[in-house]
MARMITI-399370 format. One record per residue (C-alpha): residue in three letters; residue number from 1; y negated, z negated, x. Coordinates in Angstrom, 3 decimals. Layout:
BEGIN
(atom ALA,NUM,(Y,Z,X))
...
***
This chain:
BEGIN
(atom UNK,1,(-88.646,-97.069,91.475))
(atom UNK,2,(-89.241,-93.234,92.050))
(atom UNK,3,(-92.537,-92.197,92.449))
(atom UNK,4,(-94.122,-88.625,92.666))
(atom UNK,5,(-97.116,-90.142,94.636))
(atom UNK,6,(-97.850,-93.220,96.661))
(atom UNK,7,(-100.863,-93.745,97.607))
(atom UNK,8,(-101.947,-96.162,100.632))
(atom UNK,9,(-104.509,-97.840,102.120))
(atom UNK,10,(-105.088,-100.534,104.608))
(atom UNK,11,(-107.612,-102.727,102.487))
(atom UNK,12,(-107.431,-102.985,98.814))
(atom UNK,13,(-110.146,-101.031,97.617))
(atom UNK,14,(-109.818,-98.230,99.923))
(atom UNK,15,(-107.460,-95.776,97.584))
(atom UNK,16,(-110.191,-96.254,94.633))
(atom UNK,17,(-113.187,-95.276,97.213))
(atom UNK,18,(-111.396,-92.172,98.718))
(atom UNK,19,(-108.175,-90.868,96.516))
(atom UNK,20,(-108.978,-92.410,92.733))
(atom UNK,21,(-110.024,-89.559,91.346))
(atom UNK,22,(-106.505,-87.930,92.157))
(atom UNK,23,(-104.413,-90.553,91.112))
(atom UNK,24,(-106.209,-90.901,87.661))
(atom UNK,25,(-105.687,-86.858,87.323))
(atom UNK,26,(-101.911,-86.911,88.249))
(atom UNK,27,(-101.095,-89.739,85.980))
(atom UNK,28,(-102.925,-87.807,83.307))
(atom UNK,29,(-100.705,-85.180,84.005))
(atom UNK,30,(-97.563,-87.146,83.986))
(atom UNK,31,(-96.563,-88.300,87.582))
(atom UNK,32,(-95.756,-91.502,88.500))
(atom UNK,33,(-98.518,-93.096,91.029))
(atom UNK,34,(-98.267,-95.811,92.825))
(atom UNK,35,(-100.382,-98.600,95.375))
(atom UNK,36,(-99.094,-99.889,98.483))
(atom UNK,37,(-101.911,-101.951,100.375))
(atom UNK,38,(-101.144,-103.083,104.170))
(atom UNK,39,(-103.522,-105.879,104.091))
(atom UNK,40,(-105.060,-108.294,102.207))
(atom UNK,41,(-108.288,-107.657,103.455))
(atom UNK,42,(-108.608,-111.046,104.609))
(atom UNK,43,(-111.617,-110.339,107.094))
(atom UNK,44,(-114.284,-109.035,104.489))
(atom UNK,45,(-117.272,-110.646,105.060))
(atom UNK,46,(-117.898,-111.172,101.181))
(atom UNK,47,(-114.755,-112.441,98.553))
(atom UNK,48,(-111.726,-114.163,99.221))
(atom UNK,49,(-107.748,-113.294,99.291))
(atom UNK,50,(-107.824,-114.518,95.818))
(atom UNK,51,(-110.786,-112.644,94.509))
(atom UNK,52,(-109.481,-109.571,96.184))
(atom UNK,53,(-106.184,-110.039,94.466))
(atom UNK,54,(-107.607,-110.012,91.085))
(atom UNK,55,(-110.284,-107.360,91.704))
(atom UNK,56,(-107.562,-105.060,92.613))
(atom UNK,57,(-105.014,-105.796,89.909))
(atom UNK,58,(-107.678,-105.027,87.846))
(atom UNK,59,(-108.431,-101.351,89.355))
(atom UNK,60,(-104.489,-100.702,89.616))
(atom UNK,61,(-104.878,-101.308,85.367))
(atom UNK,62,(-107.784,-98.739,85.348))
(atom UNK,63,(-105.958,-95.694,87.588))
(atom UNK,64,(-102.913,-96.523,85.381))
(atom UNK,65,(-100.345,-96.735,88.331))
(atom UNK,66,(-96.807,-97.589,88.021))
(atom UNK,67,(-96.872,-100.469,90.134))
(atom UNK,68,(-99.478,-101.922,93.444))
(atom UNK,69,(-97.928,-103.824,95.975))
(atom UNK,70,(-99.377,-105.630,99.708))
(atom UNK,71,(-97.379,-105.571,102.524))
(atom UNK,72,(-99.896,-108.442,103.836))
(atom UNK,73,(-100.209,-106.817,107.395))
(atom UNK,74,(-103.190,-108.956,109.626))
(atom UNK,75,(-106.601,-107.423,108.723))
(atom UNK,76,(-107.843,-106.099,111.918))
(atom UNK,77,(-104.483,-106.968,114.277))
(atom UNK,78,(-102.244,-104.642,113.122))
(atom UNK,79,(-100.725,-102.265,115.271))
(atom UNK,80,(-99.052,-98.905,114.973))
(atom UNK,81,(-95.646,-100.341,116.175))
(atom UNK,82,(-92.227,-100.517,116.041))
(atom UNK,83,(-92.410,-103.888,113.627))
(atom UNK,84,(-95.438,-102.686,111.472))
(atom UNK,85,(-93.197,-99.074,111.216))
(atom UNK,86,(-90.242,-100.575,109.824))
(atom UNK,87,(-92.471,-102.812,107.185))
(atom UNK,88,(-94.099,-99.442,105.980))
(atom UNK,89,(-90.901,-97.191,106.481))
(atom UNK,90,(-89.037,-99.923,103.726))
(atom UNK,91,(-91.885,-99.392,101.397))
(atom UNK,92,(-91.440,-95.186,101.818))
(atom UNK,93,(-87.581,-95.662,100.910))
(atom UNK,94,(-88.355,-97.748,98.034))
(atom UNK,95,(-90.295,-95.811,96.711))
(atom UNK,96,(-89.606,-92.089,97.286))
(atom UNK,97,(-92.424,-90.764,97.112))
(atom UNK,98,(-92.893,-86.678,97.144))
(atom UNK,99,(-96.480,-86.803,98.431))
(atom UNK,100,(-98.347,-89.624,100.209))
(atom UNK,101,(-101.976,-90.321,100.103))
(atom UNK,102,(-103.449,-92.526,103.286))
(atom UNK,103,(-105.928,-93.295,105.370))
(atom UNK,104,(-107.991,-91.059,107.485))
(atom UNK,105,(-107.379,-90.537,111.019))
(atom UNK,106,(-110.673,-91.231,112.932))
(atom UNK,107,(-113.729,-93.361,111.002))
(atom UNK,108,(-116.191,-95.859,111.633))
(atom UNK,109,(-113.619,-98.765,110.708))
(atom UNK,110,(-111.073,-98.932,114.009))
(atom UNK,111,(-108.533,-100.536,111.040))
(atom UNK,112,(-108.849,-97.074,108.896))
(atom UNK,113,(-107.961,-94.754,111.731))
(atom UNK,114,(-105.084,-97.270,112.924))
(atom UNK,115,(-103.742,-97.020,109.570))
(atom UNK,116,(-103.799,-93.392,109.159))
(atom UNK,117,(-101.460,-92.846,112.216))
(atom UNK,118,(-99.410,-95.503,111.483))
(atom UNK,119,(-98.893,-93.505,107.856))
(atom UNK,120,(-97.901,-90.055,109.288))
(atom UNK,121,(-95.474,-92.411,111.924))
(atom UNK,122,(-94.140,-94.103,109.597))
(atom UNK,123,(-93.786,-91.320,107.071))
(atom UNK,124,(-91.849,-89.088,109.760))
(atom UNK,125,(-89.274,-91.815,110.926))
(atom UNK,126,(-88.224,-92.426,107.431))
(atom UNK,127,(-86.620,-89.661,107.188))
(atom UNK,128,(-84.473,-90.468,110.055))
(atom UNK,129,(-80.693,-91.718,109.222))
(atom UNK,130,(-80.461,-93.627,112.349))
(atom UNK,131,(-83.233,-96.004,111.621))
(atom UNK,132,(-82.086,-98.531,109.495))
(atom UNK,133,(-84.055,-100.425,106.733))
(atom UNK,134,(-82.735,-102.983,103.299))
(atom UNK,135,(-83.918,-103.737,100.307))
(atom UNK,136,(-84.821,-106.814,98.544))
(atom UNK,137,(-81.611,-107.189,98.058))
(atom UNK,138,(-80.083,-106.799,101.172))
(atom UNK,139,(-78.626,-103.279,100.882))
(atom UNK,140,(-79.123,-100.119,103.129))
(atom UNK,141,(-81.699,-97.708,102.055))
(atom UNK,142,(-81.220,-94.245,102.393))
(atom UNK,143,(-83.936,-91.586,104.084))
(atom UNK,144,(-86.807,-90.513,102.696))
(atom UNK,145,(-89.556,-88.599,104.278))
(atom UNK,146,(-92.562,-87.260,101.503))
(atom UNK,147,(-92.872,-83.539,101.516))
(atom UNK,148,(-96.328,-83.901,102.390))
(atom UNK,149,(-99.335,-86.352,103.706))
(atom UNK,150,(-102.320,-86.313,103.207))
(atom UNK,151,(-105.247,-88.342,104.275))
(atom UNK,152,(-108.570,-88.952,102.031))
(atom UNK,153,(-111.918,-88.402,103.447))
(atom UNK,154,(-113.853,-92.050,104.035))
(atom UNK,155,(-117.041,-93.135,105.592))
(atom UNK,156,(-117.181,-90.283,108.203))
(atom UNK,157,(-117.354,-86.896,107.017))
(atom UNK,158,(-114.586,-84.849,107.863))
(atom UNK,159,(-114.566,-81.134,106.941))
(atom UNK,160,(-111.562,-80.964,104.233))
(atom UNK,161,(-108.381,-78.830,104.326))
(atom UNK,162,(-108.326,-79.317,100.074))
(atom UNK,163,(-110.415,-80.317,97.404))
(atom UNK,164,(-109.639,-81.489,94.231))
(atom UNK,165,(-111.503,-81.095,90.910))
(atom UNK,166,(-111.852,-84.737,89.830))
(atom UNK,167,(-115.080,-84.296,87.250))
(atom UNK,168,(-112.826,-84.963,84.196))
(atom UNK,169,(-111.650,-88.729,85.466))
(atom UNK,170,(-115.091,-89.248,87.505))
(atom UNK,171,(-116.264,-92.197,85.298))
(atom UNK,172,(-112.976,-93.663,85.226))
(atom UNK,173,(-112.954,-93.021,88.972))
(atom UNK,174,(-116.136,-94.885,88.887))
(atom UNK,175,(-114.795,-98.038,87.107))
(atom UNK,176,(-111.924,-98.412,89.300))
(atom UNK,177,(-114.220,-98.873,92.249))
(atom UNK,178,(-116.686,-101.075,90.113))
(atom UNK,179,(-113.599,-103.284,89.901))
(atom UNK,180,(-114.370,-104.655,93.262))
(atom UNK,181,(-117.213,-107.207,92.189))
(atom UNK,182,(-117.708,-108.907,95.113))
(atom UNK,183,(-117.298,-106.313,97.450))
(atom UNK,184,(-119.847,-104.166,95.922))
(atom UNK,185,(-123.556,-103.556,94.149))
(atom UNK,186,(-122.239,-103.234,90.451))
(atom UNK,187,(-124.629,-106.162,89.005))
(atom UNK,188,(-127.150,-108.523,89.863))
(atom UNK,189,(-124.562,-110.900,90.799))
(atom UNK,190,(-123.567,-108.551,93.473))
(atom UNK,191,(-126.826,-109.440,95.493))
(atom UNK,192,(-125.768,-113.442,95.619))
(atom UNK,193,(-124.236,-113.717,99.103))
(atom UNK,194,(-124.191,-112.079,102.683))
(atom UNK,195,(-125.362,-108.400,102.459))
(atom UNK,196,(-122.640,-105.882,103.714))
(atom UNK,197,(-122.793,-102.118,104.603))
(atom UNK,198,(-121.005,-101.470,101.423))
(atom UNK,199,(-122.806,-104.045,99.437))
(atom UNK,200,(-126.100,-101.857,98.988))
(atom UNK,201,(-126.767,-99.909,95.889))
(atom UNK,202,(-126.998,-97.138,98.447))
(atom UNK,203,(-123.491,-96.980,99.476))
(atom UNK,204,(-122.131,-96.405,95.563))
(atom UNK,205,(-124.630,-93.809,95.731))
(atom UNK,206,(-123.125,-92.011,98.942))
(atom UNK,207,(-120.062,-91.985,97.080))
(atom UNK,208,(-121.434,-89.954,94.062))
(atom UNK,209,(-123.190,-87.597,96.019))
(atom UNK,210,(-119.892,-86.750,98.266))
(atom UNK,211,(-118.311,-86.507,95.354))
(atom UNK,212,(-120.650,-83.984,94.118))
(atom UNK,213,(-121.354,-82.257,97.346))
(atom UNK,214,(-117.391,-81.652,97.738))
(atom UNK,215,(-117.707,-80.537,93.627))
(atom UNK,216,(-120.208,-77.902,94.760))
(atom UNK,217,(-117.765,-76.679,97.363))
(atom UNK,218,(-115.313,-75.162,94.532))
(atom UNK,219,(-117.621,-74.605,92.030))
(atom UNK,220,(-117.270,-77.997,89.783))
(atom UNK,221,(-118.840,-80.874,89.445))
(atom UNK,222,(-116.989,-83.626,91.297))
(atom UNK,223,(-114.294,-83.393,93.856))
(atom UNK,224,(-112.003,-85.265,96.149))
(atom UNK,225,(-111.460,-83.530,99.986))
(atom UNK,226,(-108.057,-84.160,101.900))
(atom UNK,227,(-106.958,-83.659,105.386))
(atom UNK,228,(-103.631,-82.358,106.176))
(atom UNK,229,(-101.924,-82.071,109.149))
(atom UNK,230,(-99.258,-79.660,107.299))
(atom UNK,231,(-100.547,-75.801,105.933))
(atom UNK,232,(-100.397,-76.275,101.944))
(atom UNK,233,(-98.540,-73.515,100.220))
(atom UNK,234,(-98.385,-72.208,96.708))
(atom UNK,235,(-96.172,-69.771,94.878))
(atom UNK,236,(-98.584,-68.046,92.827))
(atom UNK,237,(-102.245,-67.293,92.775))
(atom UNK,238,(-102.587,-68.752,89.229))
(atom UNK,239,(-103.044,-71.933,91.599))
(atom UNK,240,(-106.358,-71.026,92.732))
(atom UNK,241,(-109.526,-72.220,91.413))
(atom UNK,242,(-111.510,-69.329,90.987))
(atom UNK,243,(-115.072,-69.816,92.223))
(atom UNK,244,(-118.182,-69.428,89.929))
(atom UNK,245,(-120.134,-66.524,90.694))
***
């Protein structure tokens, strides 16, 4: 399957906390979007496998992607390697994606950093012929390397390289994330169980007020910031978001 944009992340929940807001607005427009988790998130304090299954199934229905998938790489023992590459690089060439979302490169998790260099390796040697990868079914898949990567800004602040207007999708954005019952405060319920930094009512909050602190950067009311490692052209100034004054 062909997809304009696949978004990644190394626990499931980690796309709808940093890059949801994009996705939704892309699909809107058209694209094909889709989910590749590397992990199951096996080592969160609060939920299960199971629980994390069905919590993101549910979110993937709320973004309205084309498909989610888990490569079920070890939560926390994952490397950056040759075997962890080729996993990855497989799910590139399926795929095809023209952009990729991941990870960030440095954060307070060690797993989201790890991830986030793993992406940009992996999305580089997939566009080499000599590395070879199958299918499902056994057959060779050809090259593919995304015209661009770009990572989405998570617990640590990072300054962004591009923000995106997200204040149309925001509450959608919002339910996505609220899909994630056990992982965060979105009831009462939420409170039974071992308290978590991102169990607090506090740490939705954070996430609203990035959003509208990286809003206020271009003038609207929630945004989205990326990091790219590759200078973003456009071919007209019609592009720009013109700033209110």
């Amino acid at each position: 399957m062909k997809l304009d944009i696949l978004a990644i992340g190394v626990h499931p929940d980690d796309v709808e906390l940093g890059c949801s807001g994009t996705l939704i607005n892309e699909i809107k427009r058209g694209k094909k979007a889709g989910i590749v988790d590397l992990t199951q998130g096996e080592l969160g304090t609060r939920g299960t496998i199971e629980t994390r299954y069905e919590e993101a199934a549910k979110a993937a229905m709320i973004l309205g992607v084309s498909v989610r998938e888990n490569l079920k790489m070890r939560d926390g023992f994952f490397r950056n390697d040759e075997e962890h590459q080729l996993k990855l690089i497989q799910a590139i060439r399926k795929y095809q994606p023209d952009i990729v979302i991941g990870n960030i490169l440095h954060d307070r998790h060690p797993d989201h950093g790890r991830a986030g260099h793993l992406i940009t390796t992996a999305c580089y040697l997939s566009g080499l012929m000599k590395i070879e990868t199958w299918d499902e079914n056994g057959k060779v898949q050809q090259k593919w390397r995304p015209g661009y990567v770009l990572h989405y800004i998570q617990d640590w602040y990072h300054e962004p390289d591009l923000i995106i207007d997200i204040s149309d999708v925001f509450e959608q954005r919002m339910e996505s994330i609220k899909a994630y019952g056990t992982q965060f405060h979105v009831s009462s319920e939420s409170d039974e169980g071992p308290q978590t930094y991102i169990s607090s009512p506090d740490f939705l909050e954070s996430i609203i007020a990035r959003a509208r602190m990286l809003g206020k950067r271009i003038g609207v009311k929630y945004g989205e910031g990326f990091i790219t490692e590759k200078k973003i052209g456009i071919r007209s100034l019609d592009a720009l978001i013109l700033l209110e004054t």
